[in-house]
Structures are given as C-alpha cells and as structure tokens.
ZAMARGU-4260 file (C-alpha; in steps of 0.2 Angstrom, whole numbers, plus 5000, padded with zeros to 4 digits):
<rodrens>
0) 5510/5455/5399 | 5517/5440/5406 | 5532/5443/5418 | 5546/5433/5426 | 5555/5442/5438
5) 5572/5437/5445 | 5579/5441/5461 | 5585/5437/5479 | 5579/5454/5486 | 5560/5449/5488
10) 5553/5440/5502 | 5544/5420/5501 | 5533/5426/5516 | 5523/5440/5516 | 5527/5442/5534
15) 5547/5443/5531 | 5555/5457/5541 | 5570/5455/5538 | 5572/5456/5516 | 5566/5474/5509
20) 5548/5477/5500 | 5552/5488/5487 | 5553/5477/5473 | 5538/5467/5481 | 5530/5485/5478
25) 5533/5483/5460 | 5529/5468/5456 | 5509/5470/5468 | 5508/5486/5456 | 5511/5478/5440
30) 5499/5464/5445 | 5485/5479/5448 | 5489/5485/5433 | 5481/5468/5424 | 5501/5458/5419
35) 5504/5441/5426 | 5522/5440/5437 | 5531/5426/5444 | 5546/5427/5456 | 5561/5417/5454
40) 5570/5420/5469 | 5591/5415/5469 | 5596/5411/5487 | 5614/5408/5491 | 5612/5399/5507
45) 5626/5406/5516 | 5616/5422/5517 | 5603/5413/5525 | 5612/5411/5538 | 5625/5424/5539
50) 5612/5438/5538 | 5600/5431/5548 | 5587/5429/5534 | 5572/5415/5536 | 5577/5397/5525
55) 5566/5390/5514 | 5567/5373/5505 | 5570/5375/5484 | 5552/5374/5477 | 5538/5383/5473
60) 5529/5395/5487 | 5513/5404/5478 | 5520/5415/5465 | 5539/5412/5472 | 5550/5399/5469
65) 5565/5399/5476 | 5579/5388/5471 | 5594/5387/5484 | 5613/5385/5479 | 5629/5384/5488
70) 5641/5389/5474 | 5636/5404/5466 | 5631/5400/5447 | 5642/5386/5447 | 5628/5373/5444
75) 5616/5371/5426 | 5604/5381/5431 | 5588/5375/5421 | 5590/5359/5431 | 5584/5368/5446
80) 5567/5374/5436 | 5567/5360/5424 | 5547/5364/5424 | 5545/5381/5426 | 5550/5390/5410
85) 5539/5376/5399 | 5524/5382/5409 | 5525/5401/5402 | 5519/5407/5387 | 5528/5408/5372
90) 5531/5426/5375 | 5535/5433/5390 | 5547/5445/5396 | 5562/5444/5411 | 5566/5457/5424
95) 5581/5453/5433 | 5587/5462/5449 | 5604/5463/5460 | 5618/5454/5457 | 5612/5438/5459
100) 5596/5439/5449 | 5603/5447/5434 | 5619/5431/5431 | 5604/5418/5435 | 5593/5427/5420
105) 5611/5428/5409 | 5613/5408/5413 | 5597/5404/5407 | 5603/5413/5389 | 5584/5419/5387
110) 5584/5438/5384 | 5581/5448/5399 | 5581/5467/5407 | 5594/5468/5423 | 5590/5479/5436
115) 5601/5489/5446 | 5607/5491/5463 | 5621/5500/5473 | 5627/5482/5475 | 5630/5479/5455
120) 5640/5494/5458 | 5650/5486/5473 | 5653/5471/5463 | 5660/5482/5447 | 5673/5493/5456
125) 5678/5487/5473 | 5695/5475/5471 | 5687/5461/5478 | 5676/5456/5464 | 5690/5460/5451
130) 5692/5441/5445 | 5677/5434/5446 | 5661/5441/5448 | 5665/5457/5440 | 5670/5452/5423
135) 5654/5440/5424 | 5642/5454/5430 | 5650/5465/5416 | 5646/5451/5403 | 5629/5450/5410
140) 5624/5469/5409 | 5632/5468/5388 | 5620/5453/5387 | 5602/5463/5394 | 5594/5471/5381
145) 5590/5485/5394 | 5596/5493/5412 | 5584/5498/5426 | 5597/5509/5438 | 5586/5512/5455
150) 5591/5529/5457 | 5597/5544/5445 | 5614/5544/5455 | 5618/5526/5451 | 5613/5530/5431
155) 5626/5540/5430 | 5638/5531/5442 | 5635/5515/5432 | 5636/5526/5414 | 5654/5535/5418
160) 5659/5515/5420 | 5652/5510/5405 | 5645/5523/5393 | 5641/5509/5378 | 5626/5507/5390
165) 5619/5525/5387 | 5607/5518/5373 | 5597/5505/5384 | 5599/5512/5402 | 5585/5522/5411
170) 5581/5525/5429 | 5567/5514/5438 | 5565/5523/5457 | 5552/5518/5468 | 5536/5526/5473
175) 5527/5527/5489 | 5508/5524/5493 | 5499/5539/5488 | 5486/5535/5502 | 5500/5541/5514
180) 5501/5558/5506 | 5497/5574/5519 | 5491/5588/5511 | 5492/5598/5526 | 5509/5607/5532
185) 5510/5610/5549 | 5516/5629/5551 | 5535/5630/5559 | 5539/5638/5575 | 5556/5645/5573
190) 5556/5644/5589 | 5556/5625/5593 | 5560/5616/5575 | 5558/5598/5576 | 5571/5590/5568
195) 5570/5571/5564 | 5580/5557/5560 | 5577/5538/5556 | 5586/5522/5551 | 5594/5506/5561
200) 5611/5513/5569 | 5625/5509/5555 | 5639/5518/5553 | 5636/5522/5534 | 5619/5530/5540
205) 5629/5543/5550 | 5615/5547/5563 | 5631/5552/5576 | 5637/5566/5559 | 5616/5573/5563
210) 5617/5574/5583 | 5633/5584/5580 | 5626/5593/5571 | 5610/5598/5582 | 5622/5598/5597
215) 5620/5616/5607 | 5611/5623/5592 | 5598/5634/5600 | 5579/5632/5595 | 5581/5614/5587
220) 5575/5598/5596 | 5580/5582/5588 | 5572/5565/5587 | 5581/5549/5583 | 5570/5532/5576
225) 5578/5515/5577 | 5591/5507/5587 | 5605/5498/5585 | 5621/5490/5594 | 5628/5510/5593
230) 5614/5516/5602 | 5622/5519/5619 | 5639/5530/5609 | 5625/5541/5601 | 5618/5544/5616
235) 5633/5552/5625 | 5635/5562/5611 | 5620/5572/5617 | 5609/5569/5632 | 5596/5581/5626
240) 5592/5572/5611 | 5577/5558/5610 | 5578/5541/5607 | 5563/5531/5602 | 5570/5516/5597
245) 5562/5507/5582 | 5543/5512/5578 | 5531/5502/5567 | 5530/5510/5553 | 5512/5520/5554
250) 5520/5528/5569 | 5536/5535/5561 | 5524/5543/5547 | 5514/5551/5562 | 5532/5556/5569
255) 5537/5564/5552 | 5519/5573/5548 | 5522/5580/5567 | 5539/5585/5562 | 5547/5602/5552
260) 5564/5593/5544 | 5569/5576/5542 | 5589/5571/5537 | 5598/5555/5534 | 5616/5560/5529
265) 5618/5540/5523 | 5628/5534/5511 | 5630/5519/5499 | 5608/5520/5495 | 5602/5512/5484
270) 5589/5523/5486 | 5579/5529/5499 | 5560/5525/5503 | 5561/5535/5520 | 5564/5550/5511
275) 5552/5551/5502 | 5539/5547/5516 | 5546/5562/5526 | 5543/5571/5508 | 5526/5565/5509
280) 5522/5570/5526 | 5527/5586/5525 | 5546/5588/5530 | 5559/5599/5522 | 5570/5584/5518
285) 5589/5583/5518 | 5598/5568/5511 | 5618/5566/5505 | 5623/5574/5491 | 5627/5559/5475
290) 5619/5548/5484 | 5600/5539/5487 | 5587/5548/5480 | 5597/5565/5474 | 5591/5569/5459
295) 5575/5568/5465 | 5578/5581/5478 | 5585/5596/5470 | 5596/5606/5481 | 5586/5622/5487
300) 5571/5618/5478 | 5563/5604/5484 | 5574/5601/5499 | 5592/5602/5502 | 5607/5591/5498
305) 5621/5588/5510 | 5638/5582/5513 | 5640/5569/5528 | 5649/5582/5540 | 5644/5590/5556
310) 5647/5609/5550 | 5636/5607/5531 | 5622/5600/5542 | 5622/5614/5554 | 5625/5625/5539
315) 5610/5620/5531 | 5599/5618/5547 | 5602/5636/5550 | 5598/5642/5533 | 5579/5633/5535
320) 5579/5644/5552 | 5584/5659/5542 | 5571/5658/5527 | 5557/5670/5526 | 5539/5662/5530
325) 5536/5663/5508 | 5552/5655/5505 | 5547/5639/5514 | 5530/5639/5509 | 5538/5637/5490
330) 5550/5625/5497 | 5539/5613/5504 | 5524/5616/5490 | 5539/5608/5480 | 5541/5595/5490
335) 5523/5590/5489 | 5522/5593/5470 | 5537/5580/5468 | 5531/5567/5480 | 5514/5566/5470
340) 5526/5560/5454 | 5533/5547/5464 | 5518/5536/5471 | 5520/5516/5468 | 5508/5515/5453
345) 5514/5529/5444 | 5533/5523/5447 | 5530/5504/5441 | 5518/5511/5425 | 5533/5520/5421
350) 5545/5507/5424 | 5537/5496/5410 | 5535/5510/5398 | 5552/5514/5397 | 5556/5497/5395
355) 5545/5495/5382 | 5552/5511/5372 | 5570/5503/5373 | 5565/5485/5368
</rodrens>
C-alpha cells in the first residue's frame, strides 16, 4: 500500500528534539510492515519561530516535504506540490493528522482519513476558533471517509460533539517498543515505596498537585524527572523530595523499572507515551481520570485513575500501601498483560486494519 501522510507533528530531522515521535513511530512501523509512506509536512512559519521549532526551506527532505505558509490555507495548495501528487500511483491512500494536516488533505479535494488530536478538539469547542477554523475543521472531518481519535477519551469527546461520525470513527493509540518490555517486578517494600513522576514543568502537568500529595506521607520517597522554569516553586513545596532534572530517555526507563508507582495527574493528553513505559517497566501507573491514555488503564485493574487533586492522590497512594501482597501481584500482572497489546507494531498493524474495515 502506497501512503501519503499529512502532518505538522513529524520531524524533517531525525535528530529534532523539539516536535514529538509518535506519528514518526507509525509511519517507521508501517514501512516495516512492507507499505511505501511519504510525509507531507504543513508548517505555518510563525510556529517556527514562536515555538522555538528548527526552519526548513519548502522542498523535499528524503521522504518529507515540507511546504511553508504564512496564512493558514489561504493559498492554492497544489501549487505548492505541483509535482508530488503526479508522481504516486494511481491508487494510493491519505492519512491526515492535527489540525493543520487534515484542512491541507481537505484542500487538495482527494479523499483522505483525518487523524485526531486533543488539539482538533481545542479548535472545535474553545470560543476562539468559533468563526473560522472550526466551521472549516468541522467541514473537513464531514469530508474524511474515516476518523483515527489518538485516544478512547477523545473518541468519545469528539462523538458527544458529533455523533453522525459514530460509523467511520475508531481509536488509533500508540504503542511502545516492545524491546523495552521488563518482565521482571521488583518486590515493593512497604516500607520505602518509591514513587515517580515525569514530564517538563507545565502547569497542566500538575507535578506540584503529586508533591502535595506525597508531602509528610510516611513510607513514600518521591522522585521528580524533568525541569522547567517552575522548578524552583516545586521545590519549596517539599525539601524532601528529588529532583533530577531532565534524563535521556534510557535513564528514565531505568528510573521507572527501579521504581513501585509512577503518576502523572496531566491534563489535556492527547495521549500519553510515558505511561505506558512506566506500564512497561513494571509501575503501578496512575494517570487523570478522562484524560490521556484512560481507557487503557482501568481503574483498579490495571492501575488506578485519578482526579488532579492533592487528597484523591494521597487517597489512592495509600490504598497501594494497604493492598494485600496478592492483590498487587494481580494488579501489576494486569499491567503487564496490557502493555504487551500496546507495542508499536501491533498498534500501527491495527491502525490500518481498522481503517481498511471502515473504507
């Protein structure tokens, strides 16, 4: 299968820090799989700049090209890539992804699936996209002849807005590599539970709503990875925390295998990758409740869902203290019986069979 997919949320380097690799993911695992992709990536240049994000010229960059506009959508399009769509086969099938990527694959009036994000979401219900981008987004997702939602949380958020979509929506989450998988569960000492938490210092990640939470509980010892310009407020909050500021990613695994639980009380996720490498290394994992990757955790199951307060943390961390040695061993089996379900190939086999059904 030939595919063309659409999207700003994909880097032009491999060596890009800074844009997200979760559709990159996809789109190596499909290649694997023996189909042929090719990026189109939409860049409104202000972002460039405004986010910090590396500039590239409009052209081509191996399998990328990246075409660069000042006014969003308001220029023809196929004059950007007057060469690129005569060069595909006859048949061939378009993914679009975020905002952006699905109203450049509507402009070019060639069917096309959208995939999408919390910010669709943000662009369909906040009062500042009402009069423009909204209605065109809306027109856009009427136009796809399916709907990939990253997450089971925005499938339903996205189907209470617009249940017409009900017929051609599924869920399309990411997966992590299974090489990372641990198969061995460190025993918990109640009596020094290592608690773990990870993310740059946002405010919508609510890292201060965790040290609260830990704050004078006796036989917990937190650890906080990444940093941010909060860092030296979330310090106050509690000396006896630990800060390690950000970590490359093969230590945070190591910190998480060597961990019991691992929480991130975030909000607005599109979805969630670190939870489910905490998953994978063994954590009892807490995330937000309608939110990220819920749905995939189950409350009480596989790990535990919570609201982004101080006292529901602390609620929840003391019921992991209180459980009976059996009770976690089921817990975490769980845990590790999901996280082999959600590895990269097995997500972006499944992300194209779906498709395929609806189409």
């Amino acid at each position: 299968m030939n595919i063309l997919f659409i999207t700003d949320l994909y880097p032009v380097s491999e060596n890009e820090k800074t844009t997200p690799r979760t559709l990159f993911d996809f789109v190596q695992e499909w290649e694997k799989q023996g189909h042929i992709v090719n990026v189109i990536k939409p860049n409104f240049i202000l972002n460039s700049f405004l986010r910090g994000k590396p500039f590239y010229k409009t052209g081509q960059y191996g399998k990328v090209f990246n075409v660069n506009y000042w006014t969003p959508f308001l220029f023809n399009i196929k004059s950007k890539i007057p060469d690129l769509l005569s060069s595909y086969p006859q048949e061939f099938l378009v993914i679009a992804h975020m905002p952006s990527g699905i109203l450049f694959a509507d402009k070019l009036g060639i069917p096309f699936v959208a995939g999408v994000h919390n910010s669709d979401l943000e662009v369909l219900t906040n009062p500042l996209y009402k009069f423009h981008f909204k209605k065109r987004l809306e027109k856009a997702l009427h136009n796809a002849k399916a709907i990939a939602c990253r997450s089971f949380v925005i499938k339903d958020k996205l189907l209470k807005l617009y249940p017409e979509f009900e017929n051609k929506t599924f869920t399309a989450p990411s997966g992590i590599k299974k090489e990372i998988i641990k198969q061995d569960f460190l025993p918990i000492n109640k009596d020094k539970i290592k608690v773990l938490t990870c993310s740059n210092f946002k405010k919508r990640k609510n890292i201060d709503k965790v040290i609260e939470a830990c704050k004078d509980l006796e036989n917990f010892e937190l650890t906080v990875i990444g940093d941010g310009k909060g860092r030296k407020n979330l310090e106050k909050i509690d000396k006896s925390v630990k800060f390690t500021g950000y970590l490359p990613h093969n230590q945070v695994l190591e910190k998480m295998h060597d961990s019991d639980i691992f929480i991130l009380p975030s909000i607005g996720e599109t979805f969630g990758m670190v939870y489910l490498e905490a998953m994978s290394q063994g954590c009892i994992t807490i995330c937000t409740k309608d939110d990220g990757i819920a749905g995939i955790i189950k409350n009480g199951e596989n790990g535990f869902l919570t609201l982004p307060n101080p006292d529901k943390i602390k609620e929840i961390l003391l019921n992991i203290k209180n459980m009976d040695n059996d009770k976690l061993n089921i817990l975490r089996n769980n845990s590790f019986q999901t996280i082999k379900e959600y590895t990269s190939n097995k997500c972006a086999g499944e992300y194209l069979q779906q498709l395929f059904k609806i189409l």
